[in-house]
N, C-alpha and C positions, 0 to 999 in steps of 0.2 A: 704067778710071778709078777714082780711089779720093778721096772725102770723107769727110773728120770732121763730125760731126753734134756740135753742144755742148749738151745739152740740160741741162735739170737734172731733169724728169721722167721716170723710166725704171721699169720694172718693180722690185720689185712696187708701186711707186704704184698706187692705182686712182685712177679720176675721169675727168672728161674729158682735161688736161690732157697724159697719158702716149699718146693715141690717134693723134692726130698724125702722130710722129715712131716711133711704135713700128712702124706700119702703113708705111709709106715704109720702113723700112730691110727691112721683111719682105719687101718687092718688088723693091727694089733690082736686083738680081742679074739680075734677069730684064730688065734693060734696061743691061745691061753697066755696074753700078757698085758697087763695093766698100764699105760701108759703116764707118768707125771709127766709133764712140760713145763721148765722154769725158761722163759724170756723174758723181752725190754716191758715195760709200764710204757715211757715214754721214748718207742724209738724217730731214730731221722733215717726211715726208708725212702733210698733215692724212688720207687715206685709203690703203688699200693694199688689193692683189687679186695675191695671187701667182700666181692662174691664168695670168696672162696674162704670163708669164714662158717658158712652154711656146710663146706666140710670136716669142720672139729666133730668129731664124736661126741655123739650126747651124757654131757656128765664126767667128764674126766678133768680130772685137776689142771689148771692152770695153774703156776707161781709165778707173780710177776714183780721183777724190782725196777726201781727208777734209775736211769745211768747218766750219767755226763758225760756228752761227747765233745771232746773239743774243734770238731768238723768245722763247725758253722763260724770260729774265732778264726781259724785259718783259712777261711774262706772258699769253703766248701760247698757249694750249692749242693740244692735239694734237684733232686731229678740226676744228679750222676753220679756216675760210679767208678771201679778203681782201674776198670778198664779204657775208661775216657779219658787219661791222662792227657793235659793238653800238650801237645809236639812244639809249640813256641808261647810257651807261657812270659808275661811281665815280667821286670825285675821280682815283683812283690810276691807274683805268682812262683818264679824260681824260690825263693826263700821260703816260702809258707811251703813247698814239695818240697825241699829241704827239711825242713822241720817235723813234717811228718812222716818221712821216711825213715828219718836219722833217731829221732825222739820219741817215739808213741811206737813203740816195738812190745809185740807181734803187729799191734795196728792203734787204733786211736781208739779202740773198746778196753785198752787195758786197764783205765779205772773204773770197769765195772769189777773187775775181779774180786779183788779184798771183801766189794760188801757184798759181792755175790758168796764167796766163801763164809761170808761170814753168820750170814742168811740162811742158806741151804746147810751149813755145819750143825745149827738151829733144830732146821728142821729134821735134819735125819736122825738126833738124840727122839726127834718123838714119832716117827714115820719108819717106817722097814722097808727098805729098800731094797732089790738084790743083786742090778747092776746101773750104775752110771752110763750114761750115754755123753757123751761129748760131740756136735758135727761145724767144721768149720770148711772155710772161711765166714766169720773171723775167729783166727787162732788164738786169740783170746777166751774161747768156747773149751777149750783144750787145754788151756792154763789151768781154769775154773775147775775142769775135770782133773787134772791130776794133785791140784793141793787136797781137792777131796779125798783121791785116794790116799793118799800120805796118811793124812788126818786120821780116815775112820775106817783105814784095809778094808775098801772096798770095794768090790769089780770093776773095772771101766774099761771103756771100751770110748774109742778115739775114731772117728769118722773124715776121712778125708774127702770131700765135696769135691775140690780140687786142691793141687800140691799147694806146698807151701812158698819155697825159698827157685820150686822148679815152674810156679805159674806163667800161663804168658807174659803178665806184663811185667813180670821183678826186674827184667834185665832195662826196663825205661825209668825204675826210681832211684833218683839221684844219691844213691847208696854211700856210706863212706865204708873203709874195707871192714873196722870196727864195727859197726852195724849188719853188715853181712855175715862176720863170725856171728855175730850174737842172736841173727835169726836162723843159720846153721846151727848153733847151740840146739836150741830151743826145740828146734822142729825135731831133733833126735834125740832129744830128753823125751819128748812127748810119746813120739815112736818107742823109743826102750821103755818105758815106764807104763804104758798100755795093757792090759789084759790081752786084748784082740784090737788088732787094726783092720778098718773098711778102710779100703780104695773102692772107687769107680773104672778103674782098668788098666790092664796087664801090667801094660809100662809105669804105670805108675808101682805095681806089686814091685815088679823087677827091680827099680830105683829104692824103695825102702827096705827089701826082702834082705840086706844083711844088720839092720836095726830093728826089728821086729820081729819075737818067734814066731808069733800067730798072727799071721797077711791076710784079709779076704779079699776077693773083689764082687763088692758086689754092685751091679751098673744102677744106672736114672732107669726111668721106664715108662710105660703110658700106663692111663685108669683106663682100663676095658670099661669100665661105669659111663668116662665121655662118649658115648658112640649119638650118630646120628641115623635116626631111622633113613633117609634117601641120603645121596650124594649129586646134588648139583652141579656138572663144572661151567665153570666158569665160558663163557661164550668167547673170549680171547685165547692167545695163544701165552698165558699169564705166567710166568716163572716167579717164585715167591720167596722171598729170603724172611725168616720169621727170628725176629731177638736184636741181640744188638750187634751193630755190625761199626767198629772201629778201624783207628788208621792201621792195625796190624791185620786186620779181617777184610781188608779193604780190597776184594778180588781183581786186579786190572788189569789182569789179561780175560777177566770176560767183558768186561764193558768196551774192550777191545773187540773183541770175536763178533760180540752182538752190535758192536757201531758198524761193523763191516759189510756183517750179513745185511745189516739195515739199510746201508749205502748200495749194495749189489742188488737187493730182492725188493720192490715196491708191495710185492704182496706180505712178505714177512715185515718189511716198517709197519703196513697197516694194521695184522693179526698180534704182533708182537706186547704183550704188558707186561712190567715188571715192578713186581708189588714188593715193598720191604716194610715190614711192619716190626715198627721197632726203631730204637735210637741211632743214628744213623751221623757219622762223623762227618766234618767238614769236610775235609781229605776225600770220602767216597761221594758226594754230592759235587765238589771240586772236578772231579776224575767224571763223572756222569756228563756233567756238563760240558766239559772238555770234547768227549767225545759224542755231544751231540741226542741226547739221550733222554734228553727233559722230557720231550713229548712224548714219549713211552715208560716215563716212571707215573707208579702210582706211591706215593709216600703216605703214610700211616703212621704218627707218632707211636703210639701205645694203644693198645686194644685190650680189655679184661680179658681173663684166659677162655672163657666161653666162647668168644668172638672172635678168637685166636683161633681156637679149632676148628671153629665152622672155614677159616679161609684157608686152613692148612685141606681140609676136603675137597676143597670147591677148586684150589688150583689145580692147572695140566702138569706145572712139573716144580718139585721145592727145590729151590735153591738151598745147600750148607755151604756157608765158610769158614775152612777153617784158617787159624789165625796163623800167618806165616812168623814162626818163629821157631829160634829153636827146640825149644819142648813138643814142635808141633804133632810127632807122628804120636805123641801119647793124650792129647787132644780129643776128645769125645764131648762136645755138648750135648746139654739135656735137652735138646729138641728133635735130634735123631730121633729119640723112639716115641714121639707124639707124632713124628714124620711117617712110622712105620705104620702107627696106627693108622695114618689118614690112608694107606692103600693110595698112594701117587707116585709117580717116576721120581724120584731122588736123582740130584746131580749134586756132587760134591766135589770142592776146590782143597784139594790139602793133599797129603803123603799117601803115596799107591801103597805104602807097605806099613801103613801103621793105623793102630786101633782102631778107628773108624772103616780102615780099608777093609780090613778083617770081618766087621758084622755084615757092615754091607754087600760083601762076598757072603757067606758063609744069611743072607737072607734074601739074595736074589730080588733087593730091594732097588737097587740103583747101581748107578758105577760111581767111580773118583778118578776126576783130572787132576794128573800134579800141577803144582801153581802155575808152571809158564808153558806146559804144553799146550799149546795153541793148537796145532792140528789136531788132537784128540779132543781139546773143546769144542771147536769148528765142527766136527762132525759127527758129535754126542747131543750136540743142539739141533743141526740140523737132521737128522735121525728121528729126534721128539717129535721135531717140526711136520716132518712127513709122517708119522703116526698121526697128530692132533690134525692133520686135513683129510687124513683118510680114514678119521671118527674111530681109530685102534689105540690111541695112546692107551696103555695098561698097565699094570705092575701085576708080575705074578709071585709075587713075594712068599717064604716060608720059613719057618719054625720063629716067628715072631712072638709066639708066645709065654718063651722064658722070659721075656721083658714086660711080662703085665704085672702092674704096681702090687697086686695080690701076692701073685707068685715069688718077689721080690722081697715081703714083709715076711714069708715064711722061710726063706733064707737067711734072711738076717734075724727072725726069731729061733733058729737053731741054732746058728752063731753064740745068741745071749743064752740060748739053755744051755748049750756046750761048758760052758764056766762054771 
C-alpha cells in the first residue's frame, strides 16, 4: 500500500513540528506501507537540526517543490514562530500582523497550493497512490490535500497536529470578524471533506466530532530507538522546562513559589537549577528577573534533539507548561511523552481536569498544579526537594508504552487500511 504524506515540515527542520510525521514514515514499512513525502525545496524553518535527517528511511521518495513565502516581506524573522507573537509590537509591526492575519488565510503557505496541486495532480496521472495524507499546521497542507481529492476521488485523510481556528494563540491575532468566518469556513470544509480525521486528543476529537464521520485520536509519542545506555542525574536540584516557552506559557506562580522557597531555604538557593532549553520570551525572562532568579537559571537557546534528550534524563524533575488559555485543558504538547520516556518526576502547570491531566494520572508519571494554586506548587516542589537529598527522587511510571513512536505508526497504519 503506498500514501503520500503532504507535510511541509520535514528534515532538517528541528522543533516539534518535523516529529510527527518524520517518525511514522520511519515505521511505516514495518506495517506494509510505502511512504511518498512531498515538502518545501526551499523552506524558512524558524529552526533546523540536520541530525535528524539520518532518520528518513533509506530509499523512499521525496517530492520536493519550491514555495514563496511572503514571511520575510512582512517582516518575519528567522528563528520565530507563530507562538511568539510580539505583545507590543510597532506601528509597522501592528500592520505587517495585520496583514498576515487578515490576508494570507489559512496562513502565509497559501501560495504554495495551486503549484503544489498542480504538481502532485501530475504526478498521481503516473504514480498509484492509495491514500493521501495531509498534517498541519500549516493548514495550507489540508488545502493541498482536499483539491486533490476533488480532482482525482481519492482517499485523504487530514491530520491535525494541533487545531486550527481553536490553537493557543488565534485569540492574540488581530483578526477582522470576516477573517474569522473564513477560517471557520475552511477548517470545516476540511473536517467534512476528509476520509478520516487524526487529532492528537480527546478534546480536540470532542470539538470536531459533529463535522467529521470518522475522528481518531491518535497522540505525539517517544522513539523507544532514543534510549540511553546509563542515566546520569544531574548533581543539582535542576528542574528543566524543555521547548518553547512564551508570554501565554509563561508560568508565574512558579517563579513565585521557587523565589520564596529561595528567599526562606539557603540550602535550597544553593542546590536549586533551573534549566529551560528552548526559546524563552521576554515576558518570562522579565518575571525571572523580577523575582530574583537569574542566579539559578541555566538558559539554553536551542539544542539538536539528541542533546535534548540526553538533558531531559539527566534532570531531577521536567518542568511542562501549559499555555494559560482558553483551549488550555485540550492542550497536550509533544514533549510529554519524550518526558515519559526520560523516566523523571514530571511537574506540570495547566488544567487538573484536562488531557494532559488525564495521561499523567492514568501513567503514574507526575502530578499537575493548576495555574495559580500556589499551595499545591509550594508543596509538590518541596516534596522533590526532600526526595533529591535523601538520594529517592524516582518515577515509578506505567503503561507508557502505547505511546512508543512504533506502536503509534501501527495505529495510524490501520487507520489508512481501514479506507
Amino acid at each position: 500500500m503506498k500514501v503520500l504524506v503532504l507535510t511541509y515540515y520535514w528534515p532538517p527542520a528541528g522543533g516539534s513540528g518535523v516529529q510527527r510525521w518524520l517518525k511514522f514514515v520511519k515505521y511505516f514499512r514495518d506495517f506494509g506501507i510505502e511512504p511518498v513525502v512531498y515538502t518545501v525545496e526551499n523552506p524558512s524553518y524558524a529552526l533546523e537540526d540536520k541530525n535528524l535527517e539520518n532518520e528518513i528511511p533509506r530509499g523512499i521518495e521525496i517530492l520536493r517543490q519550491p514555495i514563496w513565502e511572503p514571511n520575510n516581506l512582512l517582516g518575519k524573522k528567522k528563528g520565530t514562530s507563530a507562538g511568539f507573537l510580539n505583545s507590543n509590537p510597532s506601528l509597522i509591526g501592528k500592520i505587517t500582523h495585520y496583514i498576515r492575519a487578515n490576508y494570507f488565510i489559512p496562513d502565509a503557505r497559501k501560495y504554495w497550493i495551486k503549484p503544489s496541486v498542480k504538481f502532485l495532480s501530475n504526478y498521481l496521472k503516473e504514480h498509484k497512490i492509495d491514500v493521501i495524507i495531509s498534517t498541519g499546521p500549516p493548514h495550507s497542507m489540508h488545502m493541498i490535500g482536499m483539491e486533490l481529492k476533488k480532482k482525482h476521488a481519492i482517499k485523504w485523510i487530514s491530520d491535525f497536529r494541533d487545531p486550527w481556528t481553536d490553537i493557543d494563540y488565534f485569540h492574540q491575532l488581530p483578526l477582522t470578524k470576516r477573517a474569522i468566518r473564513k477560517h471557520t469556513r475552511l477548517e470545516k470544509e476540511v473536517l467534512r471533506n476528509s476520509d478520516s480525521v487524526i487529532v492528537v486528543a480527546n478534546t480536540m476529537k470532542e470539538n470536531y466530532k459533529s463535522f467529521a464521520e470518522k475522528i481518531h485520536v491518535v497522540t505525539n509519542g517517544y522513539d523507544a530507538e532514543n534510549q540511553y545506555s546509563e542515566q546520569i542525574l544531574d548533581e543539582n536540584f535542576s528542574i528543566t522546562h524543555i521547548g518553547m516557552m512564551n508570554d501565554d506559557r509563561n508560568p508565574k506562580t512558579f517563579w513565585k513559589v521557587v523565589s520564596e522557597i529561595v528567599g526562606e531555604n539557603d540550602e535550597f538557593k544553593k542546590d536549586v537549577e533551573i534549566k529551560l532549553i528552548g526559546k524563552v520570551s521576554d515576558a518570562c525572562i522579565s518575571e525571572i528577573e523580577k523575582r530574583d532568579l537569574t542566579d539559578n537559571l541555566n538558559r539554553i537557546d536551542y539544542l539538536p534533539h539528541s542533546e535534548v534528550l540526553h538533558h531531559q534524563r539527566s534532570s531531577q524533575v521536567l518542568l511542562l507548561a501549559i499555555n494559560d488559555v482558553p483551549s488550555a485543558k485540550g492542550i497536550i504538547t509533544g514533549k510529554i511523552f519524550e518526558y515519559l520516556n526520560a523516566h523523571r518526576p514530571i511537574l506540570a502547570i495547566g488544567p487538573t481536569d484536562g488531557d494532559l491531566s488525564e495521561i499523567l494520572n492514568n501513567t503514574n508519571a507526575g502530578i499537575v498544579v493548576d495555574f495559580n494554586d500556589e499551595a499545591s506548587l509550594r508543596s509538590s516542589i518541596l516534596e522533590f526537594y526532600r526526595l533529591y537529598k535523601e538520594k529517592s527522587l524516582i518515577v515509578n511510571s506505567m503503561n507508557i508504552e502505547q505511546y512508543q513512536r512504533k506502536s503509534l505508526t501501527k495505529k495510524i497504519s490501520d487507520i489508512i487500511k481501514s479506507l
